[in-house]
N, C-alpha and C positions, 0 to 999 in steps of 0.2 A: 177644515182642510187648509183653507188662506191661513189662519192663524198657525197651525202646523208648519204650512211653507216660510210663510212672515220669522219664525223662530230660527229655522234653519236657516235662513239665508244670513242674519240677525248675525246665527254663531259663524256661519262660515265668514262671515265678514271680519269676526273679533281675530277669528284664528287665522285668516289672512294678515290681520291689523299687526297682530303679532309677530307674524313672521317678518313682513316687512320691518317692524320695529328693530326685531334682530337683526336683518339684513342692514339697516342703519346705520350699523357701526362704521366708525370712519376706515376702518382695513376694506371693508367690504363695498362700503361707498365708492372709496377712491380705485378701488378695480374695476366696478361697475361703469365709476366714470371713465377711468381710463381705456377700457375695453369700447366706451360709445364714441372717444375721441379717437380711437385707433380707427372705428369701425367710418365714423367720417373723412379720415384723412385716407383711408384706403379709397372707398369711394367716389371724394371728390377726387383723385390726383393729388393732392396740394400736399406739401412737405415731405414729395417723395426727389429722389437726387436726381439732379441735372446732370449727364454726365460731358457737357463742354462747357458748364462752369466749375471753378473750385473757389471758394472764398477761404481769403491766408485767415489765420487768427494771428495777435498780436506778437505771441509768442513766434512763432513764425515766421512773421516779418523782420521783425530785429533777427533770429536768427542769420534767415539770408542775407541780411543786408550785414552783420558783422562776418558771416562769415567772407562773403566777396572782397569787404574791404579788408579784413585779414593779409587775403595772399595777395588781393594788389597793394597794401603799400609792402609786406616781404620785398615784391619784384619792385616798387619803389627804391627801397633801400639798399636791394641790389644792384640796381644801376646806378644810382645816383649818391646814397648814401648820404642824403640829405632828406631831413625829417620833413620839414615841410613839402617840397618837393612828393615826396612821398604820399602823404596826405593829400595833394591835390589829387595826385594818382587814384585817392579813393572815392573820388565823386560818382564815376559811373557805377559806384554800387548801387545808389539811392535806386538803380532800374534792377536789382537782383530780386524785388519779389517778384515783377512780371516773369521774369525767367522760371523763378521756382514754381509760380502758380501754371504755366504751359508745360512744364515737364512734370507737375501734379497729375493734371487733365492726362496727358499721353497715358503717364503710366496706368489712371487707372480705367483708359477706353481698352488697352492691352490690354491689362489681364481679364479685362469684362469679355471681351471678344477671344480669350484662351478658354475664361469658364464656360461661355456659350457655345462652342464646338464641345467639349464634355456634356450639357446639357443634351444639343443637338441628338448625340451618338442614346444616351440614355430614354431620351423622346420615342428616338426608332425603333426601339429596341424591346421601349415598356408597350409602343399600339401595336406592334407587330405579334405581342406575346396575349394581346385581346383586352388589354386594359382601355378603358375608357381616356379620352383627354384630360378628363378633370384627374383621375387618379395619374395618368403621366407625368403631369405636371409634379403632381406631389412626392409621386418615387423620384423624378429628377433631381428635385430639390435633396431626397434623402443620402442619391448617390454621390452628391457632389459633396455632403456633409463626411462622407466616408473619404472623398477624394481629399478635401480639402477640411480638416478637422476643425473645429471652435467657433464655424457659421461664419467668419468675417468677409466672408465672398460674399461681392456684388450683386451675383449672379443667383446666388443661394437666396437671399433677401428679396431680389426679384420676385425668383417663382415663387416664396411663399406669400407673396403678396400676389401674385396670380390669381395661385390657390385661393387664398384668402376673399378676393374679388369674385371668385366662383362660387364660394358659398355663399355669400351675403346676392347675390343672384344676377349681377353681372355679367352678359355677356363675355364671352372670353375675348372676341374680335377687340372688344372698346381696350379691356384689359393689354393687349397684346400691342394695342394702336399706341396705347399712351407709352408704352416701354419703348416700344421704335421710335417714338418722337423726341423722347427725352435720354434717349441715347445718340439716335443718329449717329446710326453706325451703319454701312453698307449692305454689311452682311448681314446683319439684323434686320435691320428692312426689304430686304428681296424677303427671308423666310416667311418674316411675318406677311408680304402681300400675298407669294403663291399660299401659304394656308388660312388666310381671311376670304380670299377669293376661291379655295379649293369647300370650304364651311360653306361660303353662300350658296354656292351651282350644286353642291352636292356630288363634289367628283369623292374617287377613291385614296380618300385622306389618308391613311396608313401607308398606301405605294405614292403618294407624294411627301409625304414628312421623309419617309425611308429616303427617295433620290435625292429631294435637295438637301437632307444634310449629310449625304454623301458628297455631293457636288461641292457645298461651302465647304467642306470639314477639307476636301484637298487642295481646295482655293487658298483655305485658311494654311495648310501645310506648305504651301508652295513659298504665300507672303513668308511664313516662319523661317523657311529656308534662305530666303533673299534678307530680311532682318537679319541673321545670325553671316553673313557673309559681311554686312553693310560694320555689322559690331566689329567686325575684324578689321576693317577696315578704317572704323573711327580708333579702335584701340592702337592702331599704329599711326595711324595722325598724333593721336596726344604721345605718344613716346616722340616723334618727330618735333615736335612742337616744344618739350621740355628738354627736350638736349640743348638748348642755345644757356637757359638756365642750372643746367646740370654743370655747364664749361665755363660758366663763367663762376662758377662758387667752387668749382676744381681750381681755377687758376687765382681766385683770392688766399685759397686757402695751400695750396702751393708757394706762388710766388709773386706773392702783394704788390711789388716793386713794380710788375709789370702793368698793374692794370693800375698803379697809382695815378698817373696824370689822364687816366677818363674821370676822375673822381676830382670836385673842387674848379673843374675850370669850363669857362663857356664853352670850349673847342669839346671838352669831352663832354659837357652834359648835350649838348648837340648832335654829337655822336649817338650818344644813348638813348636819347629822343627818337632818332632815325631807326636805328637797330629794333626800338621796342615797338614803333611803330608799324615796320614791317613784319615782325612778328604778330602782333594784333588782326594787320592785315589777313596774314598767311593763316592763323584761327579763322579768321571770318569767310575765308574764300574755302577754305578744307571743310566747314560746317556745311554751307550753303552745297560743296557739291556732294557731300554725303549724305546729303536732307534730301532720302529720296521719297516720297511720297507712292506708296504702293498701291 
């Protein structure tokens, strides 16, 4: 009977040996491995996006940076019509990645906080209809693939990485914790504390997910509303702002002779130092008071 068992176990051993041998292939390797490094970096946190950093890539940098200097020395040239001169004018590009990497960041806390009220509405919708959290989570993700086609939402990525942390058998709370951390975003951290805290006490999770994203979804509408006022608002700044350069490339291209002597002499470039300067100003001060912070 040992000798019997001793055999069997013998062959089951070969025919395991085997199959791992075939599993060995390097196609199947490298998904296996790949599948255990997904499954670590889901786990740990690590190598999932920050969303108040952006890191430029090089390509990126040089862009901003030629594109800024671009149209300051253009407005160099406009004024002064002197190359060098001009080219001084392009120093303060050297600061256009800071700029492009904060208006990277804005846009995409926005649209995370657009996808996440669509989440929110879907969340309500799918526990109210008797599905479980874990399966909510995963229909969210599915509607937001229908809302928003080819998966490149933030927010789509998110929850399958939720999901993804719920099977591997993570706690949702820690899941949800590390998303508001690394988001820090307002409204993402009020939802996620009333349903970490509604999970722990054991209140009626369905009629709390239902109100609060009721409650954010018209917070979030209200902000959308003031945003789309403030845009209209910035959009007539910059037409305000580009009329001084619209009349001054009218009247070169009119009538040359009059703006000849701001051009070539210390009186005019003096002039135009002044003039460009209060313009810069008048950008800095229209920025700052339509930087409303909602």
């Amino acid at each position: 009977m040992l000798h019997r068992s001793g055999r069997a176990v013998s062959a089951a051993g070969k025919g395991s040996g085997g199959k791992r041998g075939n599993a060995a292939k390097p196609g199947a390797a490298g998904r296996r491995s790949e599948s255990d490094g997904s499954a670590r970096t889901v786990s740990g946190g690590a190598g999932l996006r920050d969303y108040t950093a952006y890191t430029l890539g090089a390509r990126e940098r040089l862009l901003s940076i030629a594109l800024f200097a671009g149209v300051l020395f253009a407005v160099g040239m406009l004024f002064y019509k002197l190359w060098f001169l001009a080219l001084l004018l392009t120093l303060p590009a050297l600061k256009a990645p800071g700029i492009w990497r904060t208006n990277r960041i804005k846009r995409q806390r926005t649209l995370l906080k657009l996808h996440f009220k669509q989440a929110l509405y879907s969340l309500s919708s799918s526990m109210s209809a008797g599905r479980s959290v874990e399966n909510a989570f995963r229909e969210a993700a599915k509607d937001l693939e229908l809302l928003y086609p080819g998966g490149n939402s933030d927010m789509i990525r998110e929850l399958n990485v939720i999901s993804t942390r719920l099977e591997y058998g993570e706690p949702i709370e820690a899941a949800l914790l590390d998303f508001g951390r690394r988001s820090q975003i307002d409204d993402i951290d009020n939802f996620i504390d009333v349903f970490v805290t509604c999970k722990r006490t054991g209140g009626d999770l369905i009629e709390v997910v239902r109100r609060t994203s009721t409650v954010i979804g018209e917070k979030m509408e209200i902000q959308q509303d003031i945003s789309v006022m403030i845009a209209q608002k910035k959009f007539e700044s910059n037409i305000l702002l580009g009329t001084p350069f619209i009349f001054i490339v009218f009247i070169n291209a009119s009538a040359p002779e009059f703006m000849a002597p701001l051009y070539g002499s210390a009186a005019g470039i003096a002039l135009a130092t002044v003039g460009l300067a209060l313009i810069f100003l008048s950008a800095w001060l229209m920025n700052r008071i339509t930087n409303i912070q909602i």
